[in-house]
MARVOSE-116329 format. One record per residue (C-alpha): residue number from 1; residue in three letters; x, y, z. Coordinates in steps of 0.05 Angstrom, whole numbers, m for minus. Layout:
MARVOSE-116329
  nr rest      X      Y      Z
 NUM  ALA      X      Y      Z
...
END
This chain:
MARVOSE-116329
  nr rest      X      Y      Z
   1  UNK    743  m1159    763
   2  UNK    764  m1165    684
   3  UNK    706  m1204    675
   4  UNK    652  m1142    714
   5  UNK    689  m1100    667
   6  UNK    682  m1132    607
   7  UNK    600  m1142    625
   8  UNK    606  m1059    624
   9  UNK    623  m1066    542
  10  UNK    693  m1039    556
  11  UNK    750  m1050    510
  12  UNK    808  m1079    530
  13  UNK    854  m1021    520
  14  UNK    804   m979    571
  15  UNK    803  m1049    622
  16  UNK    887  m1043    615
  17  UNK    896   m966    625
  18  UNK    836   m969    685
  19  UNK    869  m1027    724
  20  UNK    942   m989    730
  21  UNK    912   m927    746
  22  UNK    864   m954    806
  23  UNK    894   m941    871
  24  UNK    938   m885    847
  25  UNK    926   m819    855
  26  UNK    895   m768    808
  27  UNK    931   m775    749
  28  UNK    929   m722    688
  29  UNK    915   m734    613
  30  UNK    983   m748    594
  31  UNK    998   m793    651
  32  UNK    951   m835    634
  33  UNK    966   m841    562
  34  UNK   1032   m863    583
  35  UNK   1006   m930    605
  36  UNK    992   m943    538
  37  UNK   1032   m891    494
  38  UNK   1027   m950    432
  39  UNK    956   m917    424
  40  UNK    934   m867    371
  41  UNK    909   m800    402
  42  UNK    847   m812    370
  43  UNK    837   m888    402
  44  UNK    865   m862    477
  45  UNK    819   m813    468
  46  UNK    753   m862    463
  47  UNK    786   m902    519
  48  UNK    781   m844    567
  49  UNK    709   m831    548
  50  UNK    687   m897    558
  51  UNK    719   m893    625
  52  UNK    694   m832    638
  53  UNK    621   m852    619
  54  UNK    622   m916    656
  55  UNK    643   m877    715
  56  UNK    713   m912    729
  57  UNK    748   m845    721
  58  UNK    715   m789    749
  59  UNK    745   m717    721
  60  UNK    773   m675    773
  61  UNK    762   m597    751
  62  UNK    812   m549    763
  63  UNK    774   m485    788
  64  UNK    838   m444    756
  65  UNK    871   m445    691
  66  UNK    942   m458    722
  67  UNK    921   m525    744
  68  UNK    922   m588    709
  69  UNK    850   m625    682
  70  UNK    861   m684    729
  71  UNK    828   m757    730
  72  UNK    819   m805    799
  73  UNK    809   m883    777
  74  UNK    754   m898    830
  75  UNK    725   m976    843
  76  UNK    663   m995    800
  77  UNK    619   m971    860
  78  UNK    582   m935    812
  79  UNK    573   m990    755
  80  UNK    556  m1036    806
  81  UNK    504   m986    846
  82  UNK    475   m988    771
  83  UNK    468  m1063    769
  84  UNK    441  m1065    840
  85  UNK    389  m1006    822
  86  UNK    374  m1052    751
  87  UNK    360  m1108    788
  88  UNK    311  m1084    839
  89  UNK    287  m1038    783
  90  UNK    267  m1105    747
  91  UNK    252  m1141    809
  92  UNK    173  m1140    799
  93  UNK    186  m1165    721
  94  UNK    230  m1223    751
  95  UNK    184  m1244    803
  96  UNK    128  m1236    749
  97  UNK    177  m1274    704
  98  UNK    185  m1328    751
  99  UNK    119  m1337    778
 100  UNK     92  m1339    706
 101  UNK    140  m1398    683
 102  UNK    110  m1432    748
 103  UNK     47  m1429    729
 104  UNK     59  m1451    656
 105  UNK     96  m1510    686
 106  UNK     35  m1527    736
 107  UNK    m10  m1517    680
 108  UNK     25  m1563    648
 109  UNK     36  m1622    699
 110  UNK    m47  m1613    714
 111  UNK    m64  m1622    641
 112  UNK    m16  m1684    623
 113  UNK    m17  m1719    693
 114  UNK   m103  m1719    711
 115  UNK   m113  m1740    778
 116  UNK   m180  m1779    785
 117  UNK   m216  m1797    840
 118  UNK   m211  m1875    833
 119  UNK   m252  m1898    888
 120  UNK   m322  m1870    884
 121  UNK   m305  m1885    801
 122  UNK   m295  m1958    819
 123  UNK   m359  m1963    861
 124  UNK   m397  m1937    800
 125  UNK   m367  m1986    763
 126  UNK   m378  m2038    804
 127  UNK   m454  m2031    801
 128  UNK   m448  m2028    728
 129  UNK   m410  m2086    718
 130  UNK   m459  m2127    754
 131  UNK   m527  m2104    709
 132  UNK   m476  m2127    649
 133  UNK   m464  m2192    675
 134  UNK   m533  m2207    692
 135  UNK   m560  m2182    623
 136  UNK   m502  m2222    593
 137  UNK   m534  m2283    621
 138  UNK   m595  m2274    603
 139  UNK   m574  m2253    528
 140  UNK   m528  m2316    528
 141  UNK   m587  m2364    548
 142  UNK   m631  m2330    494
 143  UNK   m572  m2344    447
 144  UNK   m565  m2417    468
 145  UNK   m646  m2427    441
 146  UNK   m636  m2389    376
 147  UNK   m578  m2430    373
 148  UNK   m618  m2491    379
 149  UNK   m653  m2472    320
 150  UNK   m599  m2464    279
 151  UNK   m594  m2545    288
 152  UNK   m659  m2558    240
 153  UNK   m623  m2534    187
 154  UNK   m586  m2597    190
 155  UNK   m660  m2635    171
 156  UNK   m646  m2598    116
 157  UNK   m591  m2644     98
 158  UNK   m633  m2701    106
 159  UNK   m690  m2671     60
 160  UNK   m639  m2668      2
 161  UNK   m617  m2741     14
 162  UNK   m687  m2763     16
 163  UNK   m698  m2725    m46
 164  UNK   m632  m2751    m75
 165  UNK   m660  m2821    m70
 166  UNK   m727  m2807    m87
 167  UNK   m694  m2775   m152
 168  UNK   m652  m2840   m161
 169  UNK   m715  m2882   m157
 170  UNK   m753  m2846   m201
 171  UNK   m706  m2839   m251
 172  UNK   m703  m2910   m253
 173  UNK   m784  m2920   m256
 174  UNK   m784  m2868   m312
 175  UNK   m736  m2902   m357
 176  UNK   m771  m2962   m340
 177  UNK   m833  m2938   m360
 178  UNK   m809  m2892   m418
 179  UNK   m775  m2954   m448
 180  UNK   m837  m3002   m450
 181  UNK   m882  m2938   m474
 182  UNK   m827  m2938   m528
 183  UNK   m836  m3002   m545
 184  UNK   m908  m3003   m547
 185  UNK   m914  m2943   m596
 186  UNK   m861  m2982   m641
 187  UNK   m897  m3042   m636
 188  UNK   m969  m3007   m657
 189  UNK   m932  m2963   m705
 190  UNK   m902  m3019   m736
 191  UNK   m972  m3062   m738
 192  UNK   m993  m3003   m763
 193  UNK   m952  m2999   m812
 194  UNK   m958  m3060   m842
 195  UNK  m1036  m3060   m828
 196  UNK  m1041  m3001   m865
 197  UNK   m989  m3023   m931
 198  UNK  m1033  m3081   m926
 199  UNK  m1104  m3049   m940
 200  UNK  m1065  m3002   m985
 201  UNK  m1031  m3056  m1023
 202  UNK  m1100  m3095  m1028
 203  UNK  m1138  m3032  m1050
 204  UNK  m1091  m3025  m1100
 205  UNK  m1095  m3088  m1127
 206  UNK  m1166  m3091  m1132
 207  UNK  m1176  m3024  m1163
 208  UNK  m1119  m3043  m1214
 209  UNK  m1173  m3104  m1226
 210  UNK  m1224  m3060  m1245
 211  UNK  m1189  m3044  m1305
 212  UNK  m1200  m2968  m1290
 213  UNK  m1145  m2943  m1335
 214  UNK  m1166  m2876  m1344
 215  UNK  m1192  m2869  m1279
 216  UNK  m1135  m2902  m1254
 217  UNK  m1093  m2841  m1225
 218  UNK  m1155  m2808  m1199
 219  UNK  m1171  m2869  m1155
 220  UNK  m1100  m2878  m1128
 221  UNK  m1095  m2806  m1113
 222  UNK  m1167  m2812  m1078
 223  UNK  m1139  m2874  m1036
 224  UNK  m1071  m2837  m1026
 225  UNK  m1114  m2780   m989
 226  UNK  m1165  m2832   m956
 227  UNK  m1100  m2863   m915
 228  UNK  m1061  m2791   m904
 229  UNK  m1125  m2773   m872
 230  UNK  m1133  m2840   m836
 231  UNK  m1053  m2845   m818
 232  UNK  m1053  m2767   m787
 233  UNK  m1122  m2787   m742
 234  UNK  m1091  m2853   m723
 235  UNK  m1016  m2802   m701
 236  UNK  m1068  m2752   m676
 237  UNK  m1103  m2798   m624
 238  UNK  m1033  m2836   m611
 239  UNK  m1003  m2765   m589
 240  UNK  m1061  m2748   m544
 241  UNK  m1061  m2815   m516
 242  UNK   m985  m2810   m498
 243  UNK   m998  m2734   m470
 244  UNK  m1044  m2759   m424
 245  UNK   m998  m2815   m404
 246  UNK   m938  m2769   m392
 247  UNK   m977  m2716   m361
 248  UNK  m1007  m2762   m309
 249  UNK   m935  m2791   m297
 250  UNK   m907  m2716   m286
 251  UNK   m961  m2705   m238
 252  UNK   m942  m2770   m195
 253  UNK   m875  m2743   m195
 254  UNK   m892  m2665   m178
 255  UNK   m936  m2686   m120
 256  UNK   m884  m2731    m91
 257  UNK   m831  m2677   m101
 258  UNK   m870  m2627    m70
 259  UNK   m895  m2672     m6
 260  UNK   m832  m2703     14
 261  UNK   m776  m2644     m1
 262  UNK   m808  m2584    m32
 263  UNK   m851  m2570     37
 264  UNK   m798  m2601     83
 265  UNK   m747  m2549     59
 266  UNK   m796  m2484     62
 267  UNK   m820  m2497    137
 268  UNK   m746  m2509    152
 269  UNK   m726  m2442    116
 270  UNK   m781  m2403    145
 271  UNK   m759  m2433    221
 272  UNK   m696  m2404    202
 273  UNK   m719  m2336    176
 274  UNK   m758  m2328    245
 275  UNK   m701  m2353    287
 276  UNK   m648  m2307    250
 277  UNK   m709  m2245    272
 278  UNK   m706  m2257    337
 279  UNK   m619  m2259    328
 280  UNK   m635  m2189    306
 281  UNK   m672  m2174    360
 282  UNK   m629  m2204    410
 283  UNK   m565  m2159    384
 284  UNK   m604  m2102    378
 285  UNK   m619  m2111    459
 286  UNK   m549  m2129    466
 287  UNK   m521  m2062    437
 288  UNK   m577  m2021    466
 289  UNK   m562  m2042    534
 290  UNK   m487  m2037    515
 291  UNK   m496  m1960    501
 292  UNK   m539  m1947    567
 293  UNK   m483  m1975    604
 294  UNK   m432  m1938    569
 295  UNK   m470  m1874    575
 296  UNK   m486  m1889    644
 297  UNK   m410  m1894    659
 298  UNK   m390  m1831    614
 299  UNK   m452  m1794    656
 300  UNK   m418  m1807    722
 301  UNK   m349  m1805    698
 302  UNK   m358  m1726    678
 303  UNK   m402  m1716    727
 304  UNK   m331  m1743    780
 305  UNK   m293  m1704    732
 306  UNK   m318  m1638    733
 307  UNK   m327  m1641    806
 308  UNK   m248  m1663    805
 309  UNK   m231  m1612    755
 310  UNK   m276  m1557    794
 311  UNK   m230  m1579    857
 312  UNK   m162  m1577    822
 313  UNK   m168  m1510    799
 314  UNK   m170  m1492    878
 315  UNK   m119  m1530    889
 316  UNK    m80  m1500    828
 317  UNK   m101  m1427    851
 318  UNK    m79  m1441    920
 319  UNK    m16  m1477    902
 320  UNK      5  m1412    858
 321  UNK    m15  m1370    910
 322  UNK     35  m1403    970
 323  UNK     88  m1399    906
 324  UNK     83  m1325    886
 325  UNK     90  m1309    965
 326  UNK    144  m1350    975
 327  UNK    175  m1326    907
 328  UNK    166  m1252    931
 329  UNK    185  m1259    999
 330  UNK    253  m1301    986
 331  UNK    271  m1237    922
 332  UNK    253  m1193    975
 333  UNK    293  m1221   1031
 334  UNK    354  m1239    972
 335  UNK    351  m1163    956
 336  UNK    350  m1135   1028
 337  UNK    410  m1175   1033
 338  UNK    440  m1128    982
 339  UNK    423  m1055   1015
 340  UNK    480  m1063   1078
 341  UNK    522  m1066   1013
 342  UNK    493  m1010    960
 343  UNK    492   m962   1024
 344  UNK    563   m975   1043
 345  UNK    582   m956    976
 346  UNK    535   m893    964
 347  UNK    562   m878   1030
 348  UNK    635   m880   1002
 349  UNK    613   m846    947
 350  UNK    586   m793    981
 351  UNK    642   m779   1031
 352  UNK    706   m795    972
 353  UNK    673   m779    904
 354  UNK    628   m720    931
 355  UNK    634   m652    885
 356  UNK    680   m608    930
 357  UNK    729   m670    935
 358  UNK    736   m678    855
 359  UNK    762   m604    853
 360  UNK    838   m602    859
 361  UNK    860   m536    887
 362  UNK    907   m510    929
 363  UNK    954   m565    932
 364  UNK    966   m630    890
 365  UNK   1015   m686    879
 366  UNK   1072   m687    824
 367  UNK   1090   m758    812
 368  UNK   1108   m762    746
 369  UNK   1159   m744    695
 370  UNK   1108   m731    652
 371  UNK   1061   m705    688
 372  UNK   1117   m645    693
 373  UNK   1126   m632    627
 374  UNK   1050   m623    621
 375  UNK   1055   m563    677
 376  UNK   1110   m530    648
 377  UNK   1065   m534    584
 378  UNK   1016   m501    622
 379  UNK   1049   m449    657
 380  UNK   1085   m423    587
 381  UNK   1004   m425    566
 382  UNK    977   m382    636
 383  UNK   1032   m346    658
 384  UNK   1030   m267    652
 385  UNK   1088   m240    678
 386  UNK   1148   m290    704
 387  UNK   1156   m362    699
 388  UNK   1215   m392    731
 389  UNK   1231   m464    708
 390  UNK   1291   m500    743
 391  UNK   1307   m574    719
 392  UNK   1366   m618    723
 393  UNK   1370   m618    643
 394  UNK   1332   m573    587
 395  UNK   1333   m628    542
 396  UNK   1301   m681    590
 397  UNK   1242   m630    599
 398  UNK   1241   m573    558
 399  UNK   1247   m558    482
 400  UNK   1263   m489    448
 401  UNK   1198   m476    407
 402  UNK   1153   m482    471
 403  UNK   1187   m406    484
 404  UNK   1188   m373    417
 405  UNK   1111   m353    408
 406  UNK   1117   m330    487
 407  UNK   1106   m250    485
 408  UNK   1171   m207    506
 409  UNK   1138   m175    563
 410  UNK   1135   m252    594
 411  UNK   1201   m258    633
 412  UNK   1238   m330    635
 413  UNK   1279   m352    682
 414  UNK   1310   m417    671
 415  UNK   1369   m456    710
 416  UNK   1391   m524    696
 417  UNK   1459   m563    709
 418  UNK   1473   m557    639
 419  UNK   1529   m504    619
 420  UNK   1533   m448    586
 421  UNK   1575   m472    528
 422  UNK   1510   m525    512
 423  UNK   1486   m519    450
 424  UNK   1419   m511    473
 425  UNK   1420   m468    526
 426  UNK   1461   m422    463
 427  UNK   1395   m431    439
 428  UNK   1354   m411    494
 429  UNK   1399   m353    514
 430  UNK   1382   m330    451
 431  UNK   1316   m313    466
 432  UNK   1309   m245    489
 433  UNK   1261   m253    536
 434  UNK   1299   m318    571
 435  UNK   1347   m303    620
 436  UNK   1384   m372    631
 437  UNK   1434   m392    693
 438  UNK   1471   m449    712
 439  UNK   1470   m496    777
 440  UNK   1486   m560    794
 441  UNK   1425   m609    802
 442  UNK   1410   m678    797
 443  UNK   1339   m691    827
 444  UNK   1304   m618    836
 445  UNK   1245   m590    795
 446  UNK   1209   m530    809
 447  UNK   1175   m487    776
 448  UNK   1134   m423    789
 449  UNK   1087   m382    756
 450  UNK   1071   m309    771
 451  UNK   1071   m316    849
 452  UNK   1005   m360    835
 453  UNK   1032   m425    822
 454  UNK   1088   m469    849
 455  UNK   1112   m534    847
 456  UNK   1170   m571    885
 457  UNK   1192   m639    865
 458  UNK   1251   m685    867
 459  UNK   1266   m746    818
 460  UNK   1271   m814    840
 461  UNK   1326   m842    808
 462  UNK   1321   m912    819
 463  UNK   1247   m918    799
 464  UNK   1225   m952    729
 465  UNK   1153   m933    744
 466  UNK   1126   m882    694
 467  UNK   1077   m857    742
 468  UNK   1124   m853    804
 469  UNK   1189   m830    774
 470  UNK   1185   m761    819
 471  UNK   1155   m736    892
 472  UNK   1134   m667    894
 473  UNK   1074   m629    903
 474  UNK   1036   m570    859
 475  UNK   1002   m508    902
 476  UNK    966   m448    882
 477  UNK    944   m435    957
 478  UNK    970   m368    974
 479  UNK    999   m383   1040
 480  UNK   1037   m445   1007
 481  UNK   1063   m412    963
 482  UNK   1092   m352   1012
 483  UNK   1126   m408   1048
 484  UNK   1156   m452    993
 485  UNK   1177   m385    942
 486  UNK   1247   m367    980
 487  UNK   1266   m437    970
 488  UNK   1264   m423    889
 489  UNK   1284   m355    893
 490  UNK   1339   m376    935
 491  UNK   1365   m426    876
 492  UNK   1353   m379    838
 493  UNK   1403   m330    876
 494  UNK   1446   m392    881
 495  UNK   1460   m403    809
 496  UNK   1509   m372    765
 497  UNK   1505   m325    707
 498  UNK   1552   m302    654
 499  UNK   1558   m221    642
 500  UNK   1485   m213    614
 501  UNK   1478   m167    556
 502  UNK   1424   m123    560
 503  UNK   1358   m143    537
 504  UNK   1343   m116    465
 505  UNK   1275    m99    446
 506  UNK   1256   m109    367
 507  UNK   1232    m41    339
 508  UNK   1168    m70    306
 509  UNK   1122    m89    363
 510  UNK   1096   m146    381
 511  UNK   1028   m163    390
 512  UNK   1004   m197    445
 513  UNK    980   m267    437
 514  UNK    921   m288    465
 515  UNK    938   m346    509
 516  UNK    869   m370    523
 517  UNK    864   m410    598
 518  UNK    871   m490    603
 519  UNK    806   m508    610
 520  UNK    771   m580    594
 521  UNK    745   m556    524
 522  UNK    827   m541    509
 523  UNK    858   m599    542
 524  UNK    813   m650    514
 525  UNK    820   m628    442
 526  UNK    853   m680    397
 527  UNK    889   m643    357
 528  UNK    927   m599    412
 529  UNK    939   m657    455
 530  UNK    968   m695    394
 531  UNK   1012   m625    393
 532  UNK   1030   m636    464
 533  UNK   1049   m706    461
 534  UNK   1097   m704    406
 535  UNK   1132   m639    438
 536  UNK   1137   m688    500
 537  UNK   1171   m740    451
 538  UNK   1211   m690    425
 539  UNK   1239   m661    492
 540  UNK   1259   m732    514
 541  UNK   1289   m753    451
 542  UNK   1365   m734    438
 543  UNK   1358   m654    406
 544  UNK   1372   m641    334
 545  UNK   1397   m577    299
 546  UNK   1348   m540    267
 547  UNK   1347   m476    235
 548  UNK   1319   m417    270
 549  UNK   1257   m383    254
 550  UNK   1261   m315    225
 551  UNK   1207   m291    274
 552  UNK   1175   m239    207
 553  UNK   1111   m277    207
 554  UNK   1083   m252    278
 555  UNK   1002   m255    273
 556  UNK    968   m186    292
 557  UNK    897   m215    285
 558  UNK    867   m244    353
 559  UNK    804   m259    378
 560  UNK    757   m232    426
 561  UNK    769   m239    502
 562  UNK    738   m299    533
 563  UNK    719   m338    459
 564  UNK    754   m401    477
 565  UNK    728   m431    409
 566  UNK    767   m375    373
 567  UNK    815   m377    429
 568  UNK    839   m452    405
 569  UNK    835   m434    334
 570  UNK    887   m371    341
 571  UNK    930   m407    386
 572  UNK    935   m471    336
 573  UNK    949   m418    281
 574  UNK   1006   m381    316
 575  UNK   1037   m457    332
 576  UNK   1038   m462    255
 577  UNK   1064   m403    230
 578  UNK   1128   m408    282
 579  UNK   1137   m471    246
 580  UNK   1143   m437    174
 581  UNK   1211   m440    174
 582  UNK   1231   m514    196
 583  UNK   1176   m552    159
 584  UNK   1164   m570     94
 585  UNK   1110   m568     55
 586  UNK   1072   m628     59
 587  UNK   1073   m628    130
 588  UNK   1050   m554    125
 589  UNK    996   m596     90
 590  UNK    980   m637    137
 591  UNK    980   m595    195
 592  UNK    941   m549    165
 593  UNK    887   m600    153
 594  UNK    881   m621    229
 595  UNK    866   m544    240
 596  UNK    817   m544    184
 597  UNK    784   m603    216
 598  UNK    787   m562    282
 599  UNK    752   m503    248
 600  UNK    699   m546    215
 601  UNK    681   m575    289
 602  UNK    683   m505    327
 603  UNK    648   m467    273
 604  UNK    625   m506    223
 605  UNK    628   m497    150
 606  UNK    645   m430    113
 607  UNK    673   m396     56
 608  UNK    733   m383     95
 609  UNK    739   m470    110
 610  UNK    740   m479     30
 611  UNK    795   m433     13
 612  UNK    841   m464     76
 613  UNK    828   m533     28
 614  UNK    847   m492    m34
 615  UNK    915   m480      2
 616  UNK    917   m550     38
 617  UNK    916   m572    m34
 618  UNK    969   m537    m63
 619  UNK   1026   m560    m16
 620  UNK   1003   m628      1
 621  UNK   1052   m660    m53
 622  UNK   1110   m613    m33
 623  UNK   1162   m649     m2
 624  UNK   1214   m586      5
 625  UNK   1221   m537     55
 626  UNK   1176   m474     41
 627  UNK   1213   m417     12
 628  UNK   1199   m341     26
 629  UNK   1154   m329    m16
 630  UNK   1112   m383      1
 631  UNK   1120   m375     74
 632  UNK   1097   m297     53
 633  UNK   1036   m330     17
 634  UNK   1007   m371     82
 635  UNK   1027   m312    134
 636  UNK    974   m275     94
 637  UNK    924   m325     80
 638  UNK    929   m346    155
 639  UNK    918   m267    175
 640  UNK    870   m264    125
 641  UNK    826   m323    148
 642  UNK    834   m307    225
 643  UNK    801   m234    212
 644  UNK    732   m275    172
 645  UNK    733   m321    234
 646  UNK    745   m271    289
 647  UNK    699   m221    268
END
């Protein structure tokens, strides 16, 4: 169940204190904090509201002020009604929840798993392959004859051989013929030559006969012109005469060239140009026809897929459909298997936890030590009249300052197996409002407050249980009580006395102090149950001396009748100034702070609040017990302050 618990966010001082209290019975505040006394007030009290808020400890209300504030541990029915009422609460989100990570998943299996329909695909394809294969054979006879005319280009081959030759062979004819055409212009040049040195020479000869001395240069320079003219004819006709030769050579040669390779090659070329055309053509088919197929099968393939798509969505829908009812059917039926449980515990509930049955009146258990000392502490608090109070020992139950700020006209009766020569019962006896006797007693408790309230109990002496150390029972039904009074008044009769001195009444009077009723707001303040619990530790540790209290500082201020706010804060006053004369002054300090803390919470912040820190300050470093003057001081701050507050 730790586990349930700790799902609730409880701590694990609250899962500790909860699991040794279920299956008792109604335990009070102090009982409970003795399951974990290592536990500041502050922290024990946070563990009882998270109990208390989680519904593990319900809070049984005392209708009067002489009972005890009372708490039952009761199973997590509650927290777990809570869980069951969450869940179907959120049923509709979880089935939404669940049905919508479904869907995502289905979404998800239909997008990356498409289903096609393969066989009326394949029978489209089918037909489509065949028009390929047939175009393919006619596209690959149609390559064959292009092909085929590719193979001229070998001709072309033998052209350039044939040309290669013919080159050859008229390389050789031209060299032929250029070297006898050389020849023959050497030979005439050089006849000429000497023909023409010849004539010159003779001129010469005979004009140098003539004896034409002064003519003589005139003549030679005539005949020098006569042959440059005659020579550059002669050249002029020789170089037409070879033109004409060379030229009609070159022309041999260019018609040859152009009749057996020049042509050749062109007819070849153009062959080719035509047959790389009708290549085009034939590729430009082949990828036309190409993309009518391929459109053809991308036509019919959408045309299967949107007609498969169109039916998986139904299928989708109608899948998701069967899903969500399932889903919502099996939550339902999963939930309905739940209600036998939920109304067995509302049921419980109901009958155990209902409002009358969380009320304790008229009679309750006493099972505990502690739980005791906590109704004598109440009783001195409620009692009016008489309180009787019989215990085996005063010091295992009872400690002196619990009676001094009780009002004279309150009368005590206390017996106890303790004698009269006991220093504390000295103490008590005291006490003029305290009348104390002596009886021999091991195991018995009672105690009895103004004819209203009685309890009966008896100490188990063997038991090391802290919660089950006595048996007894508490009643405040009138009846009860009738029947179960002469048993305490008979003790009462039954125990001895020494001579009694007369009670003596002090000549000042006393005030009555407003003793405000036990109710939640009281019980379940901090600071007073901090109060109570070290007066507990006190009464069951061994009893020191301490000096008496002078019993001057007696507050005349209280508050109005039925303020329990200003109620608490008088009452937590009084408890300090009986303390004026046993406590020093930094624990005044302190003690006065918790008040001031209590003042702040009931009634906020005053002018009143900042001069109780003014004297707060002054003794917080004081480490010696007040002296008279002082005490004097805070008895008339204290009045002082209670008079702003109470007014």
């Amino acid at each position: 169940m730790d586990e349930f618990l700790k799902k609730l966010q409880l701590s694990e001082d609250a899962i500790k204190i909860y699991n040794q209290s279920l299956g008792r019975h109604p335990l009070t505040y102090y009982e409970l904090y003795s399951l974990l006394p290592s536990l500041s007030s502050e922290d024990f009290e946070s563990v009882i509201k998270e109990l208390v808020e989680t519904d593990l400890l319900i809070e049984i209300m005392p209708q009067e002020s002489e009972v005890l504030l009372h708490y039952l541990a009761v199973p997590p029915f509650t927290p777990i009604l809570n869980y069951y009422t969450n869940i179907n609460a959120n049923l509709s989100n979880i089935e939404d929840a669940i049905f919508g990570l479904i869907t995502n998943s289905l979404n998800q299996i239909f997008q990356d798993e498409e289903i096609l329909n393969l066989e009326s695909l394949y029978e489209s394809f089918e037909e489509i392959k065949n028009d390929i294969i047939e175009d393919s054979l006619i596209q690959k006879q149609d390559a064959k004859e292009i092909y085929g005319e590719f193979e001229n280009i070998k001709k072309i081959e033998e052209n350039f051989t044939n040309l290669k030759q013919i080159l050859s062979g008229t390389e050789k004819d031209d060299l032929s013929f250029l070297t006898k055409l050389n020849n023959l212009i050497l030979n005439k040049i050089t006849k000429l030559t000497e023909n023409i040195s010849k004539i010159k020479n003779v001129l010469i000869e005979n004009i140098k006969d003539l004896e034409l001395k002064k003519r003589e240069p005139g003549v030679l320079e005539v005949i020098d012109n006569v042959f440059e003219t005659v020579i550059k004819d002669m050249l002029m006709d020789f170089s037409s005469e070879m033109n004409e030769i060379v030229e009609k050579e070159f022309e041999i040669f260019d018609m040859l060239l152009d009749e057996e390779i020049i042509q050749p090659i062109k007819d070849k070329i153009e062959s080719i140009i035509k047959s790389g055309s009708d290549l085009n053509i034939l590729a430009l088919n082949i990828i036309s026809n190409s993309e009518k197929n391929v459109n053809q099968i991308h036509k019919l393939i959408k045309e299967d897929r949107e007609d498969l798509q169109s039916e998986l969505e139904k299928l989708k829908a109608r899948i998701l459909k069967v899903l969500n009812d399932i889903i919502r059917d099996s939550i339902s039926q999963v939930s309905g298997l739940n209600e036998p449980i939920e109304n067995i515990m509302k049921q419980f509930l109901e009958k155990n936890i209902s409002s009358d049955r969380t009320i304790i009146n008229d009679i309750w258990f006493i099972k505990s030590k502690t739980k005791i000392i906590e109704e004598i502490a109440n009783l001195i608090a409620n009692t009016k009249k008489q309180l009787t109070i019989i215990v085996p020992k005063l010091e295992d139950f009872l400690k002196i300052e619990q009676f001094e700020k009780i009002p004279e006209e309150i009368k005590i009766r206390l017996v106890s197996s303790d004698p009269h020569t006991n220093s504390l019962v000295k103490r008590f006896k005291d006490l003029n409002n305290l009348q104390f006797k002596n009886l021999k007693n091991e195991n018995v408790v009672a105690l009895k407050g103004d004819n209203k309230h009685v309890i009966i109990s008896l100490i188990k002496q063997d038991s090391t249980d802290v919660l089950n150390d006595i048996v007894g029972i508490g009643v405040n039904y009138h009846p009860l009580i009738s029947i179960l009074s002469p048993i305490i008044e008979t003790t009462w009769a039954s125990a001895k006395s020494e001579e009694m001195k007369p009670l003596e009444k002090k000549p000042a009077p006393t005030p009555e102090i407003e003793k405000p009723p036990v109710k939640k707001e009281l019980i379940s303040d901090s600071s007073v149950k901090q109060k109570i619990k070290e007066e507990i530790k006190e009464i069951t540790a061994t009893p020191e001396k301490v000096s008496m209290p002078t019993g001057a500082h007696i507050s005349q201020v209280k508050p109005s009748t039925g303020n329990q706010p200003d109620a608490l804060i008088n009452t937590s006053f009084n408890m300090l100034l009986s303390k004026l004369d046993v406590i020093k002054g930094e624990d005044f300090s302190k003690e006065l702070e918790n008040l001031a803390d209590l003042i702040l919470e009931k009634r906020g912040f005053s002018v009143t609040l900042h001069s109780i820190r003014q004297i707060i300050n002054k003794f917080k470093d004081h480490e010696n017990f007040l002296n008279d003057e002082e005490k004097n001081e805070i008895f008339e701050s204290i009045e002082t302050w209670k008079q702003r507050l109470f007014q």
